[in-house]
C-alpha positions as a Markdown table, in Angstrom:
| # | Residue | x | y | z |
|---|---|---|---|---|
| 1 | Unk | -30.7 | 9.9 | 15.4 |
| 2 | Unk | -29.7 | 6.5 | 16.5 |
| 3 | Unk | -31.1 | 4.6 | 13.2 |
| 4 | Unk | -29.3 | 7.3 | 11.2 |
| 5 | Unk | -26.4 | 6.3 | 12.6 |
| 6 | Unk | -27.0 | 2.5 | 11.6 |
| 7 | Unk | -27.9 | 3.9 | 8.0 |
| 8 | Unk | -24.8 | 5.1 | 7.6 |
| 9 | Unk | -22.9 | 2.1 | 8.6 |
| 10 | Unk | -24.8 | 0.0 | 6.3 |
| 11 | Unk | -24.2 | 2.2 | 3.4 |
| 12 | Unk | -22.0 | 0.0 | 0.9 |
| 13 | Unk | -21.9 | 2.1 | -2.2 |
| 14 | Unk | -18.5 | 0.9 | -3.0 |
| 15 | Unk | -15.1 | 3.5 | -2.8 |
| 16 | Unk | -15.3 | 6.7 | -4.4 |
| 17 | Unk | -12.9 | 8.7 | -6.9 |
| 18 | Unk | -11.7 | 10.6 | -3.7 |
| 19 | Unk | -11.7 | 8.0 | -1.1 |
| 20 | Unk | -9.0 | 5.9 | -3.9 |
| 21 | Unk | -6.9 | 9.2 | -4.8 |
| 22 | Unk | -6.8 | 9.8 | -0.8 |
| 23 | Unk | -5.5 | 5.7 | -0.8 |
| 24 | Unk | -2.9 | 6.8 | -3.8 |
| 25 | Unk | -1.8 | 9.6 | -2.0 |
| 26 | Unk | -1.1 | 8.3 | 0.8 |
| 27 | Unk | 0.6 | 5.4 | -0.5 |
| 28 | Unk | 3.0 | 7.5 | -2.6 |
| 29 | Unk | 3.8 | 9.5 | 0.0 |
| 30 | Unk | 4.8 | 6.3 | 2.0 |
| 31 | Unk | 6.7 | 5.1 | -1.0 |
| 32 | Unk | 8.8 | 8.4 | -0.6 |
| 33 | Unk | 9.6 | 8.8 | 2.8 |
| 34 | Unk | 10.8 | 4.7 | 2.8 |
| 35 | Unk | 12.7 | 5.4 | -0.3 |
| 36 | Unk | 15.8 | 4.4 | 0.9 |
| 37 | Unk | 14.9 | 1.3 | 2.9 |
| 38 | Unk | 12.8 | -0.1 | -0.1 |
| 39 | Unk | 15.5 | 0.3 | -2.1 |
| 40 | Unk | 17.9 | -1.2 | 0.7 |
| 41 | Unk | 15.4 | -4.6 | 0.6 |
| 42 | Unk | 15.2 | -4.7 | -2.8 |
| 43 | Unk | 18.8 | -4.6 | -3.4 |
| 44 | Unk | 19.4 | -7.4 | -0.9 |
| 45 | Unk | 16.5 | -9.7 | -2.3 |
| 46 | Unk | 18.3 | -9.5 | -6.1 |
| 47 | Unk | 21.5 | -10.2 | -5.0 |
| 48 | Unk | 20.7 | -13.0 | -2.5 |
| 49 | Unk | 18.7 | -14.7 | -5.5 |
| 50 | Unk | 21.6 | -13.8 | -7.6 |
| 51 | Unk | 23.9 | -15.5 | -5.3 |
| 52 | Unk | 21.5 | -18.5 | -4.8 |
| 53 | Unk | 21.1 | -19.1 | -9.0 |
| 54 | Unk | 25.3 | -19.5 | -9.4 |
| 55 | Unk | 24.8 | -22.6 | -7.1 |
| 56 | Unk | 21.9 | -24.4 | -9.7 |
């Protein structure tokens, strides 16, 4: 039991089609319920650039 165990730790097949739609998922679904801060930093980060470009 034990050395199926470390079999199964050592199996590096690489991702699979679910285990990257599971990472998209859950990623969008973080994008969503941030929305509004994202937008919040994003907002800030353009206009203090745009701020920071009238003094050049």
């Amino acid at each position: 039991m034990l050395r199926g165990f470390k079999e199964l730790l050592k199996d590096e097949e690489g991702m699979g089609t679910v285990e990257v739609i599971l990472i998209i998922v859950v990623l969008v679904g973080l994008v969503l319920i941030f929305k509004d801060q994202i937008t919040a930093i994003v907002n800030s980060i353009f206009s203090k650039i745009t701020k920071q470009t009238d003094k050049v």
